[in-house]
N, C-alpha and C positions, 0 to 999 in steps of 0.2 A: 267624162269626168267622174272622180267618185265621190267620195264621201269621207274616206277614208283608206290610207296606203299601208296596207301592212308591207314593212322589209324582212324579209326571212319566214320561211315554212317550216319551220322546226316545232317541237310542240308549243313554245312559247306563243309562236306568231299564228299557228293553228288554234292555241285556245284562242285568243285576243281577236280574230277573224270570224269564230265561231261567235263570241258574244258579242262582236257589234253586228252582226248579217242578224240574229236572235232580238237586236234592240230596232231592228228595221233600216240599216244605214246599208248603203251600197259600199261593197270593201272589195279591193285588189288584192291579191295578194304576190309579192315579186319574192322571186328567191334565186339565188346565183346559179346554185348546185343543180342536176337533170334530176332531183328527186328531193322528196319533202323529208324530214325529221330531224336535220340537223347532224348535231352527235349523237345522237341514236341510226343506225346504219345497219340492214343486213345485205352477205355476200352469199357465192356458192362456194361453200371449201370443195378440195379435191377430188370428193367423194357423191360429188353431184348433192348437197345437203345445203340448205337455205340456214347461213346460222348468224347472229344476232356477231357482229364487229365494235356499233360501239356499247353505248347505255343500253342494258339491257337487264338488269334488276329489280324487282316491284315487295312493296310488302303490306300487308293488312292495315299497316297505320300509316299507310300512304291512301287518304281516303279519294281525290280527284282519277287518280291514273288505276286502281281498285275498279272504282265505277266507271270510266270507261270501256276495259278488261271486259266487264261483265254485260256491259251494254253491245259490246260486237263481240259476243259470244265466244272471247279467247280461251283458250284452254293452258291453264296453269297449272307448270310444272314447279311443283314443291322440291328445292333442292335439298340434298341426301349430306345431313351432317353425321351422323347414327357412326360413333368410332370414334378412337385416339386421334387425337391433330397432331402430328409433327412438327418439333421447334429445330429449325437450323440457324445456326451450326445447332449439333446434336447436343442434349442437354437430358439427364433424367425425368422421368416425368413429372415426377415433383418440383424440380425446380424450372421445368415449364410453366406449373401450374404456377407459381410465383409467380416469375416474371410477366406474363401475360395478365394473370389479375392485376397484379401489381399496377401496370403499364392503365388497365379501363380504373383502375382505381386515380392514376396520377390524372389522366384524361375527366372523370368525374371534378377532382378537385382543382384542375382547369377554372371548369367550367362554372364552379361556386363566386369567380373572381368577377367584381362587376369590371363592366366593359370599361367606364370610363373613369375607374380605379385611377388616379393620377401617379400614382405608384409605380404604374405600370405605364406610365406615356412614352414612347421611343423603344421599348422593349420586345425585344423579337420573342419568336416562340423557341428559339436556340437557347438564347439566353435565359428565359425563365428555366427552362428542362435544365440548363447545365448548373441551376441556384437551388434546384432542390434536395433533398438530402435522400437520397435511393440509391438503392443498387446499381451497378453497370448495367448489367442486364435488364433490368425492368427500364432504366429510360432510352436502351439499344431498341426495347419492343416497341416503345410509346412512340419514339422517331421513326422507326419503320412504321408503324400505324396512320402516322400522320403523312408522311410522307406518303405510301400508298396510297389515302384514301385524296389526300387534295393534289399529288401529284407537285406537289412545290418544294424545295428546300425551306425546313424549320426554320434556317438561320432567314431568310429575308420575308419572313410573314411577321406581320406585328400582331402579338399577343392577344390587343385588342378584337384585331376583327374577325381572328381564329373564335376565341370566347363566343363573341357576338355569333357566328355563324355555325358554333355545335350547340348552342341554345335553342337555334331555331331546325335543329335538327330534332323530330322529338319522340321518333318511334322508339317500344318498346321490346318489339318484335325483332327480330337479323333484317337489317336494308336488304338479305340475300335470300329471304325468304322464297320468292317464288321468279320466273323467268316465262317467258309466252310462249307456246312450242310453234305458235303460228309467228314468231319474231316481233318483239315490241317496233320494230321497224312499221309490220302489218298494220300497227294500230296506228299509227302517223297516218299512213296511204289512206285510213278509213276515217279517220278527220279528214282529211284532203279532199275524199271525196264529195262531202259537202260543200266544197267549193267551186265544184263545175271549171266554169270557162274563167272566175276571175281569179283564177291560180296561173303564175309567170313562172316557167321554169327555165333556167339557163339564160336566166335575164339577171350581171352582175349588176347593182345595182355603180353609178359612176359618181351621181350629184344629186344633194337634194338640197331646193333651195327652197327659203323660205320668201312667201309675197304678200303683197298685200290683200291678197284676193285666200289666201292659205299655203299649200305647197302644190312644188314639184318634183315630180322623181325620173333622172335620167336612168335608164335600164335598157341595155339589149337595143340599144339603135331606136329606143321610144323616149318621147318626153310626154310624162302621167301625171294632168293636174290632181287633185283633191284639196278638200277643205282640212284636212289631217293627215298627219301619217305618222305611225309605230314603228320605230325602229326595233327590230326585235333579233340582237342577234346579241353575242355576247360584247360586253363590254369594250375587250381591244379592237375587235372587229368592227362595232361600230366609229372605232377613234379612225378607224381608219377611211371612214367616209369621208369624200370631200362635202362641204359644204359651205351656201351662200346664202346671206352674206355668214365669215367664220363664227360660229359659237362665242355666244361668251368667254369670256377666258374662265370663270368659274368653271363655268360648265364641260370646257375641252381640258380643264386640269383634271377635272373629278375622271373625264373617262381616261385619261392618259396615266390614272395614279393604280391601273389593274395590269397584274400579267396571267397571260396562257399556262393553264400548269401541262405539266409534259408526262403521258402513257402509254406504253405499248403494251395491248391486250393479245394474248397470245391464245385460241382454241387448238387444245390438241385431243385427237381422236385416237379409243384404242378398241381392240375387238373384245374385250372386256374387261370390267371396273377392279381388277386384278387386287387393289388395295383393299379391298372388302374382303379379301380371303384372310387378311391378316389382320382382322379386326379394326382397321385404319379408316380414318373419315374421307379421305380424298386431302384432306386441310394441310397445308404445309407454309409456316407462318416463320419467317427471316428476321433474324435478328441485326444479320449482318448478312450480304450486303441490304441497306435499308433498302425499303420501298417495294420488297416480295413480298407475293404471297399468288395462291393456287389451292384451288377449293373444287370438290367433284361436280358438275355440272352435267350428270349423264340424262340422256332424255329417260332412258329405258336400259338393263344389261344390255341389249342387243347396240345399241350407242353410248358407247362409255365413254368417258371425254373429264376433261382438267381444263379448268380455263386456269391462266399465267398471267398476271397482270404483274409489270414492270415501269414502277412510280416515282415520277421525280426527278431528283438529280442521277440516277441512274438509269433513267429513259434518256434523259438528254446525252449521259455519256455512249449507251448500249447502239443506241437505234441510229447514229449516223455510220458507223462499223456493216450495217446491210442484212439482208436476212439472212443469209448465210449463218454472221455469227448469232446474232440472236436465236437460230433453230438448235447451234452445237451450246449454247449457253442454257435457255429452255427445258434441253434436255439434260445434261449434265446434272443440273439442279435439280431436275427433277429425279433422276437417276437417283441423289446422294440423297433425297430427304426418304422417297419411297422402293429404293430399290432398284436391283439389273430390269426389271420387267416393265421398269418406264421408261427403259430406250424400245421398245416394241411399237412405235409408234404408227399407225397406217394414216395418219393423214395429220397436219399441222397448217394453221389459218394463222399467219400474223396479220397484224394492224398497227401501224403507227402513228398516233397522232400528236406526234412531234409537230410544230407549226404549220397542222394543217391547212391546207389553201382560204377555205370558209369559214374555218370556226377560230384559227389561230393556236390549238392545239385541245386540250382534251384533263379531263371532262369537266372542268367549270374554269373560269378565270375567280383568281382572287387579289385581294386589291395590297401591295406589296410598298406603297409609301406611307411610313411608320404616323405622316402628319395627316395624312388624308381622310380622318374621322367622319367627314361629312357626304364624303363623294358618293356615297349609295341616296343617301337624300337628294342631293344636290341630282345626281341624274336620273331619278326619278322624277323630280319634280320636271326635270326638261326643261325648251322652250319654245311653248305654245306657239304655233299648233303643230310643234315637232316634239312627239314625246318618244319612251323609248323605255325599252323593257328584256327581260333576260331574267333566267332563272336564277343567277347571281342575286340578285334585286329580289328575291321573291320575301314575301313577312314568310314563309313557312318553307323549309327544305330546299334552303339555295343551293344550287350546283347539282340538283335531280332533276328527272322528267316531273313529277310532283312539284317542286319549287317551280321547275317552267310554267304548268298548266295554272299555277296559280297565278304568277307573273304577270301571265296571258290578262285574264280576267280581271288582274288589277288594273292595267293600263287602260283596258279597255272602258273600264268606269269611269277612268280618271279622262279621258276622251268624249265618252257620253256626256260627261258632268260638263266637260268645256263647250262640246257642240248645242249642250242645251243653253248655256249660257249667253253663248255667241246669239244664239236666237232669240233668248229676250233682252238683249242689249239692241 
């Protein structure tokens, strides 16, 4: 028996594993998937190279996942912005530079609106964009921005909990700052390692019931008592647990009021960073169709590379069509914002994490019912001794490895606090 059931290995459930085993409690840790990180994931492209699929982005004012970095000795590669960005469709450079300020400018004044402005109650982040008074272009940028980074359509996010969650965004620095050359994947594995024997892999997790004694967790043909257990997986994910006796109804509406947003991260490899001949950053920023964008990601000249991310309602439409067309699309694109010399391609990695198996898709769930104000409260708060935790949920940089690692550490207090409790009652 433990002490404590972590569900999910991802960084969430690795921090939150790491500080209760640190507070002295015996912890499990179960996870579905044959490897730990979650949405963070690396493969081998066709080139025999170890490269980072999904989260895979760090930056100085991400201070937890920083100090891990440097704690198992990673080596961080500084990404190469140094050039002109490319705006498509094609546009002067000056009225690039518009519409792009423009767009961090309308996104700033977002973000001045309080959350719980009643102004703003039922109102999507479609409708606020289509009531302000700007250019075509600059709110084409702001929608593709948004779109790429949460991977959702404008139109069914409520205004509210956008605001709420780029507040708690709060670096000063590019979120694209730096990437692991050893794969932020690596750094999962060396949390993990910490955990020896009581890490469960390829254990779905089926049923977790709550008793009078604490819980249980069915997984992998085992039934795992403990006095507690962390659900630690993203929000739709864990609606999707069975559970006994069911939830709250509070409780099972807050996690049913979230969806998966939808991305496909495309690495493409060339035998060199060819766009730097022409004074170009790598950067090629879509105005239409929304939800592109492809920034330089080369380790070295000798590894030149573009990563493609394809966000939102055009992941959902692209990525059932197969890789096929996503490779002739990819390039295409690529083609028209940098040129004939980015169909040269020597190797290309897709990924899609369209409703992936474990996580429900990619890379955060956001919470998409306009009345559901409470549901990050409300499932945080859980119900004792079943709590439950995710990067969504984090007070600082939901929907990052950072928001996870913080998650982690939250729930895990909020666990300590209860098992202390239990004991002087």
């Amino acid at each position: 028996m433990a002490d404590v059931i972590v569900v999910g290995a991802g960084f969430c459930g690795l921090a939150a594993a790491t500080e209760l085993m640190a507070a002295g409690l015996d912890v499990a840790v179960i996870e579905a998937r044959d490897r730990v990180g979650g949405r963070v994931e690396a493969r081998t492209n066709g080139l025999g190279e170890t490269v980072d699929t999904g989260g895979q982005f760090i930056c100085d004012d991400m201070p937890d996942v920083m100090a891990l970095a440097r704690k198992h000795a990673k080596t961080l590669l500084e990404a190469h912005f140094e050039g002109d960005y490319v705006a498509q469709p094609a546009m002067s450079p000056q009225d690039a530079e518009r519409a792009y300020v423009g767009s961090s400018a309308l996104r700033d004044r977002m973000k001045r609106i309080p959350p719980d402005d009643p102004d703003i109650a039922g109102l999507s982040a479609g409708a606020w964009l289509r009531a302000q008074d700007e250019p075509a272009d600059v709110k084409a940028a702001f929608r593709s921005m948004i779109e790429g980074l949460w991977c959702l359509d404008v139109e069914g996010l409520p205004l509210w909990h956008l605001i709420d969650n780029d507040r708690r965004i709060t670096n000063e620095v590019g979120e694209l700052q730096y990437s692991l050359a050893e794969t932020l994947q690596s750094l999962a594995a060396d949390l993990a390692d910490g955990l020896g024997d009581r890490l469960r892999l390829a254990a779905p997790v089926e049923r977790i019931a709550r008793t009078t004694r604490g819980v249980t967790v069915q997984a992998g043909g085992e039934t795992i008592p403990a006095d507690a257990a962390i659900v630690a997986v993203p929000p739709v994910m864990a609606s999707r647990i069975s559970y006994s006796p069911a939830l709250p109804a509070l409780l099972a509406h807050a996690l049913g009021a979230w969806r998966s947003g939808t991305v496909v991260k495309v690495q493409v490899r060339y035998d060199r960073p060819f766009w730097r001949d022409r004074g170009l950053s790598g950067m090629a920023m879509w105005r239409e169709p929304s939800g592109l964008f492809a920034f330089d990601t080369s380790r070295d000249d000798a590894h030149a590379s573009l990563t493609f991310f394809i966000g939102g309602p055009l992941a959902r439409k692209w990525g059932p069509r197969g890789e096929d067309f996503l490779r002739n699309e990819t390039t295409e694109r690529l083609v028209a914002a940098l040129g004939p010399e980015a169909a040269d391609i020597v190797d290309m990695t897709i990924r899609d994490w369209s409703d992936d198996r474990w996580s429900g898709g990619g890379y955060s769930d956001l919470i998409v019912d306009m009345r559901a104000r409470d549901a990050e409260a409300v499932v945080r708060a859980g119900a004792p001794p079943l709590f439950f935790a995710s990067s969504e949920l984090s007070s600082s940089f939901p929907g990052y490895v950072e928001g996870a690692l913080v998650a982690g550490r939250e729930a895990a207090a909020r666990v300590i606090a209860y098992q202390g409790g239990m004991r002087r009652s």
